[in-house]
Backbone bond lengths (Angstrom), bond angles and torsions (degrees), N, CA, C in turn:
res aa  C-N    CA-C-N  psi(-1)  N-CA   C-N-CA  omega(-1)  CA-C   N-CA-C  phi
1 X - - - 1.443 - - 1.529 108.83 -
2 X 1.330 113.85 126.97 1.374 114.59 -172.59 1.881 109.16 -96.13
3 X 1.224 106.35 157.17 1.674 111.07 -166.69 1.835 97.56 -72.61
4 X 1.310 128.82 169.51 0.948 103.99 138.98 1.710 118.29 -117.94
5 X 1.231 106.71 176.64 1.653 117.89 -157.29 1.880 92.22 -58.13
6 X 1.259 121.51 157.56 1.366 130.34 164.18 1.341 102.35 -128.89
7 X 1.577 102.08 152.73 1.597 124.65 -161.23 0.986 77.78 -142.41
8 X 1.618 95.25 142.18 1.996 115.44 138.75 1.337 103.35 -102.13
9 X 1.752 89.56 150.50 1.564 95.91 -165.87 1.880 100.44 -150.62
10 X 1.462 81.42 125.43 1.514 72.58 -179.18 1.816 120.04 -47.96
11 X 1.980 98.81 148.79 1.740 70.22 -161.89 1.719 100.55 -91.27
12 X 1.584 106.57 0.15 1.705 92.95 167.56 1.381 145.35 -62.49
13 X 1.618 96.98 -22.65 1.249 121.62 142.93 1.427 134.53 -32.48
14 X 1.534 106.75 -35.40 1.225 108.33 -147.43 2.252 87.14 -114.97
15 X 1.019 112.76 -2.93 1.379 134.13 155.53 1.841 96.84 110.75
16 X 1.494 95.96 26.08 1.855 89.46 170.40 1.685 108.20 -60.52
17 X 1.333 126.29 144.86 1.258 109.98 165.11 1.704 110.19 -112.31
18 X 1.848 94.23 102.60 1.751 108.03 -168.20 1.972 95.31 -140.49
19 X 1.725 102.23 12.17 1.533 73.05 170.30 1.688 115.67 -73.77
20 X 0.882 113.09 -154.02 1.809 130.45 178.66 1.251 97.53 -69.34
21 X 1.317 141.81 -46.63 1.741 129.46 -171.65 1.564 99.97 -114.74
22 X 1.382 104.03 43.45 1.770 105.23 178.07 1.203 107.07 26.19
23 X 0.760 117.46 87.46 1.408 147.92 148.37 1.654 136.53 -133.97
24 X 1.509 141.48 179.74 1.234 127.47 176.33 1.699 95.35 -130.06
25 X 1.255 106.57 -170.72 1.650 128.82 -176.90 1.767 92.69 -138.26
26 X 1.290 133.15 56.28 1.316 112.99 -168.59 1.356 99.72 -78.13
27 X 1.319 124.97 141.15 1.767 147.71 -166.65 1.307 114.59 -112.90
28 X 1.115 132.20 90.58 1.973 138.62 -165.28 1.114 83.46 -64.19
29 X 1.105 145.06 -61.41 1.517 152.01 -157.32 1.405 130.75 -61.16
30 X 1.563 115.31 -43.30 1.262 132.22 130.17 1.684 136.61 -50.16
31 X 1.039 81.56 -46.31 2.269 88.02 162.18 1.642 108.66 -54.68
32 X 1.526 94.32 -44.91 1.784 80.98 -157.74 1.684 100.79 -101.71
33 X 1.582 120.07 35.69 1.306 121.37 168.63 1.048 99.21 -118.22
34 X 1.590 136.91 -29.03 1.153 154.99 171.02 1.659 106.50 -54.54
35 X 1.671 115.18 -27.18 1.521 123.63 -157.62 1.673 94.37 -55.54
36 X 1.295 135.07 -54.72 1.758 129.22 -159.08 1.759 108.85 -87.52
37 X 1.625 114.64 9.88 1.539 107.20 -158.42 1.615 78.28 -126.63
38 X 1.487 119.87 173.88 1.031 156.47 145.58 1.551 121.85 -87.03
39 X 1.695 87.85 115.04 1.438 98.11 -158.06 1.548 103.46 -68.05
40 X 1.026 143.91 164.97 1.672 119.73 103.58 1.711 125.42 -124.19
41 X 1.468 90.43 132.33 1.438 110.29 -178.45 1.076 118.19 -52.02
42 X 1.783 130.86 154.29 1.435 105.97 174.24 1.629 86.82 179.53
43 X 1.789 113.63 129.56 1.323 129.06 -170.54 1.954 91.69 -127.64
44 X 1.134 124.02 82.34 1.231 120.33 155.18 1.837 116.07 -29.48
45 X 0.884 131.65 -40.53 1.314 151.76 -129.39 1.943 100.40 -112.82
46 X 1.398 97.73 -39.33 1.683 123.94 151.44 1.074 108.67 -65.47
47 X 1.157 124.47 -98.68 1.273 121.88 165.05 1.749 146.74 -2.68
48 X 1.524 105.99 -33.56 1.405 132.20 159.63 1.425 105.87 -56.86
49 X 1.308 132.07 -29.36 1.108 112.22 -172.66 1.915 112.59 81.56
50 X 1.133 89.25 10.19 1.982 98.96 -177.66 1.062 115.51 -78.69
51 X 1.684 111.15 -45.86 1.497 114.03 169.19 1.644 95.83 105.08
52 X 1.145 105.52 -179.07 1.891 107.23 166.66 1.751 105.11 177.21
53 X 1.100 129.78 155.85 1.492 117.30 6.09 1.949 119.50 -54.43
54 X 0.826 126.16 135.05 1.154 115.23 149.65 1.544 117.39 -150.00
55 X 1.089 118.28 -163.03 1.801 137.74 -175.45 1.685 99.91 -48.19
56 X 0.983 113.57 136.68 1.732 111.07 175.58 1.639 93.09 -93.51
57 X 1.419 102.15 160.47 1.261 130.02 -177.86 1.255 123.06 -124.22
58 X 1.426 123.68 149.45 1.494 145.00 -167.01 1.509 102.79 -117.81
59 X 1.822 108.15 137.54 1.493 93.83 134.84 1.423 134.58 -72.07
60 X 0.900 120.04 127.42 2.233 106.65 177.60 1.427 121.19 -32.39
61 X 1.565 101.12 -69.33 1.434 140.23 -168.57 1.104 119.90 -135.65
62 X 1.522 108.65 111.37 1.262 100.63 175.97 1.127 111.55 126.82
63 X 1.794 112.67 -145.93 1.427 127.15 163.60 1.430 97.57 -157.95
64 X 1.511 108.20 -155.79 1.500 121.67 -161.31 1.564 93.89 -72.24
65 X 1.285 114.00 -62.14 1.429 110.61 168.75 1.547 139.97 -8.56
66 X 1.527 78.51 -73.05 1.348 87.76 155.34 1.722 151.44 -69.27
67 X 1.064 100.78 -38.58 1.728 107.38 144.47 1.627 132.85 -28.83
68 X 1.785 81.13 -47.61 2.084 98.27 -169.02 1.697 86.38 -66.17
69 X 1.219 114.21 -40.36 1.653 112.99 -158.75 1.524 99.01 -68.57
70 X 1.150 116.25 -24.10 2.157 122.43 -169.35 1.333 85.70 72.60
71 X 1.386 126.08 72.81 1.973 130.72 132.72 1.021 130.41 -126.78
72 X 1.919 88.31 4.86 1.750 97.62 177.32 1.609 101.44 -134.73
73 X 1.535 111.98 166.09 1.222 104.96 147.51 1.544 122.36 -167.86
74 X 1.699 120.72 175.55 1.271 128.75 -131.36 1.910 90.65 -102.48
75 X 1.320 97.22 108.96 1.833 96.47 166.35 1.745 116.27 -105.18
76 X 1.174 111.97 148.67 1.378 120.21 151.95 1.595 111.41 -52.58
77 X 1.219 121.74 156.83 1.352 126.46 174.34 1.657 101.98 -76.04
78 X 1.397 142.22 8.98 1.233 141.51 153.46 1.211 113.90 -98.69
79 X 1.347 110.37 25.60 1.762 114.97 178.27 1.692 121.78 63.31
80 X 1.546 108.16 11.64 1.387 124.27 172.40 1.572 109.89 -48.18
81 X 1.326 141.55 118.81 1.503 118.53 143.42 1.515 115.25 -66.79
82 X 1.793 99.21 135.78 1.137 116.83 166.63 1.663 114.44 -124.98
83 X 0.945 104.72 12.48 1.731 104.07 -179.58 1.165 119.68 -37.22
84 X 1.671 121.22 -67.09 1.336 114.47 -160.77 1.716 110.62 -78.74
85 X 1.145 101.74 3.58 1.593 107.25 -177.49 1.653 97.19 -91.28
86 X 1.228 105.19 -74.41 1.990 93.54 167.67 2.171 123.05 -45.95
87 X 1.257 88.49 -16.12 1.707 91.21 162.16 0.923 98.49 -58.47
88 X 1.707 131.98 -75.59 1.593 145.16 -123.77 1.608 95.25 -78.73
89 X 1.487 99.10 -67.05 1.850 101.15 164.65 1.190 113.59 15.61
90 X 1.850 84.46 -101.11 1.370 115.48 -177.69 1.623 110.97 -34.49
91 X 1.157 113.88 -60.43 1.626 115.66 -162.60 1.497 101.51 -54.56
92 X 1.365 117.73 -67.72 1.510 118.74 154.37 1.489 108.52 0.26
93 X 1.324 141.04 -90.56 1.321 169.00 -88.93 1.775 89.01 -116.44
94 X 1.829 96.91 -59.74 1.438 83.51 179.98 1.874 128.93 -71.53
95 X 1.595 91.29 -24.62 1.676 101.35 172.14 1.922 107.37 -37.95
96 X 1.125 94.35 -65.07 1.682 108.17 -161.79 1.957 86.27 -67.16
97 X 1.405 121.30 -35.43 1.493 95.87 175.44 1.982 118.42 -70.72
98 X 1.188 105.89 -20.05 1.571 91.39 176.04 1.525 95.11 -83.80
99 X 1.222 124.82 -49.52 1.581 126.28 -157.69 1.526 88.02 -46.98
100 X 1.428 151.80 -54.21 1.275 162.18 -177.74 1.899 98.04 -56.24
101 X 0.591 102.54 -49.65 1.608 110.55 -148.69 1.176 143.50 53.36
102 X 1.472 103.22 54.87 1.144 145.70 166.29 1.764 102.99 -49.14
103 X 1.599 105.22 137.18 1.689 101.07 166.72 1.569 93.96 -139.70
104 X 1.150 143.04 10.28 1.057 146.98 130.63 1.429 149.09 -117.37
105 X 1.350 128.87 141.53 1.114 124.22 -127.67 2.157 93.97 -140.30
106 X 1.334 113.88 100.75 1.870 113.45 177.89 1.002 91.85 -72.79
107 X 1.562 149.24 142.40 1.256 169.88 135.75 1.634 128.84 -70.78
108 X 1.040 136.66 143.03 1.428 124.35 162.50 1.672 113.03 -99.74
109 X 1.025 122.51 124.88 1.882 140.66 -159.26 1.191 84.87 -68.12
110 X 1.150 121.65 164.32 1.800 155.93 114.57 1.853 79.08 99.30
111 X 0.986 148.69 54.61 1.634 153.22 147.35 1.520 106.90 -110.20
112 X 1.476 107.96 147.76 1.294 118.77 178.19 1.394 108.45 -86.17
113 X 1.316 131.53 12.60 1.161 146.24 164.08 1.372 119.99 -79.02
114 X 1.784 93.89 -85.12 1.426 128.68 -179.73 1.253 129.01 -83.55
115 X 1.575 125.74 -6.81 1.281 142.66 -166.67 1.638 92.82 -54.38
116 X 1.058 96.18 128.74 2.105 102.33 170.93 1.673 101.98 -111.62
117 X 1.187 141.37 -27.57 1.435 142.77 176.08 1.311 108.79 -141.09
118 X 1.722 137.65 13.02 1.387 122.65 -165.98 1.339 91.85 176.27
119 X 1.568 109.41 115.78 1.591 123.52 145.39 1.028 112.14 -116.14
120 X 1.870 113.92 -169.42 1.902 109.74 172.79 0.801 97.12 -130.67
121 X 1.886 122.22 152.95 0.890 133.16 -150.20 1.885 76.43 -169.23
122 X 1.477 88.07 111.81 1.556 120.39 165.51 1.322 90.52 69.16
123 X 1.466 129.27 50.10 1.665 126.58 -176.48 1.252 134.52 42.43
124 X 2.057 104.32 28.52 1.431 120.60 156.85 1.165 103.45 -117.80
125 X 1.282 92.65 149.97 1.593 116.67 164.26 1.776 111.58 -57.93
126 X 1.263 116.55 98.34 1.640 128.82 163.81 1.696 117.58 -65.75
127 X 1.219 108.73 177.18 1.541 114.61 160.95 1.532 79.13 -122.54
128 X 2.142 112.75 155.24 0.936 111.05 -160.88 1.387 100.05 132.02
129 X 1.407 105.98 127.23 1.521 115.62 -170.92 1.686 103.21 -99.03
130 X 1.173 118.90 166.02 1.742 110.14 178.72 1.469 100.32 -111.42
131 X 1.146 110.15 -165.43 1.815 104.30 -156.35 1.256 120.00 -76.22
132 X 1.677 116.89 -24.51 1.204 122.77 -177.19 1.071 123.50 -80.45
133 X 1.571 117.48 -20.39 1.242 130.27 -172.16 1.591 101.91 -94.61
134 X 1.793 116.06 -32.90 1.342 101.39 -176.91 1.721 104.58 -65.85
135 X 1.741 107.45 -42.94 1.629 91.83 -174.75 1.643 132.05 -55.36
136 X 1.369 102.57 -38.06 1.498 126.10 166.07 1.856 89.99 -40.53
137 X 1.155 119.79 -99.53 1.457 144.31 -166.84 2.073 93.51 -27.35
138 X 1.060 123.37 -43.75 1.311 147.65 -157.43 1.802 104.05 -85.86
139 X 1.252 99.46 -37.60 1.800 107.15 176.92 1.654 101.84 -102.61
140 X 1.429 141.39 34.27 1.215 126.43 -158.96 0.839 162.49 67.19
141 X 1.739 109.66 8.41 1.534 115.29 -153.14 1.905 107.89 -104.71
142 X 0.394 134.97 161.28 1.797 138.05 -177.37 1.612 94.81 -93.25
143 X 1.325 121.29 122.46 1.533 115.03 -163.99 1.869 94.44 -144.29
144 X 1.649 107.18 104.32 1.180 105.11 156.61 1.444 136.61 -108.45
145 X 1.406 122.68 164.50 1.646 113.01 -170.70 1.753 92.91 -85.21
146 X 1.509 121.27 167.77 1.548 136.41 163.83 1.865 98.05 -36.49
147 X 1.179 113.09 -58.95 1.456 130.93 -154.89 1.923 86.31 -68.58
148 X 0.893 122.70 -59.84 1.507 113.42 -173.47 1.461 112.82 -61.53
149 X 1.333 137.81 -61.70 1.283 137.08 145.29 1.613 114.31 -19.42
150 X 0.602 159.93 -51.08 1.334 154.27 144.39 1.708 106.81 -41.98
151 X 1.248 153.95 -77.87 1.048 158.98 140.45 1.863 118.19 -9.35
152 X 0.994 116.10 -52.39 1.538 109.04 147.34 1.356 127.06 -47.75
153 X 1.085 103.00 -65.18 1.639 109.35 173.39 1.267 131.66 -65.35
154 X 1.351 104.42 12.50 1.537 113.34 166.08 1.817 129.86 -145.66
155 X 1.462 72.03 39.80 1.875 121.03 -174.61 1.604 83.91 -58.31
């Protein structure tokens, strides 16, 4: 009997409602590529312990990258620091991705979380991965956004 593959997947994607204004991004398209694998769900942003609805958040400077390095960090749009709380997230996020053994990871774009090619930064759209995706990307993992998964698959 063969395993099947496990993914982390963002779980807003998956129609959790854990973004910042409780809400989800649920993805038909992602569900039903997801249909033969073993998911695992995963809201860094949950995980923080932040809670939601609340204030959406920016990286300052930078990107996720930069964060992991400590030269950036993660505010509420009321100028709150939240950095080390979107640290913990993340770390969280990747625990349950090795505990899985997961080597790929669907993302949701333009989050200071999950961003795989695009967060905002000063309420534009950046290029720039968000933290979860840089650590993911940073420990080995093959990490695509919803929008690329769709775009592969219609190679």
């Amino acid at each position: 009997m063969s395993e099947r593959e496990a993914v982390v997947v963002s779980a807003c994607l998956l129609g959790v409602n854990c973004r910042y204004d409780g809400t989800s991004r649920r993805d038909e398209y992602v569900l039903a590529w997801l249909r033969n694998k073993t998911t695992i769900p995963v809201c860094p942003e949950a995980f923080s312990g932040l809670g939601f609805p609340r204030l959406a958040a920016e990286i300052e400077k930078g990107d996720g990258f930069t964060v992991l390095s400590g030269k950036a960090r993660v505010l509420l749009k009321d100028g709150t620091d939240v950095t080390r709380a979107f640290l913990a997230g993340a770390r969280e996020c990747l625990k349950l991705a090795r505990i899985s053994n997961a080597r790929v990871a669907v993302l949701k774009d333009r989050s200071p979380s999950c961003g795989v090619n695009h967060i905002y930064i000063r309420g534009k759209k950046s290029r720039g991965a968000g933290i979860l995706a840089a650590l993911l990307l940073r420990e080995g993992f093959t990490v695509l956004s919803e929008k690329e998964l769709t775009e592969k698959s219609t190679d």
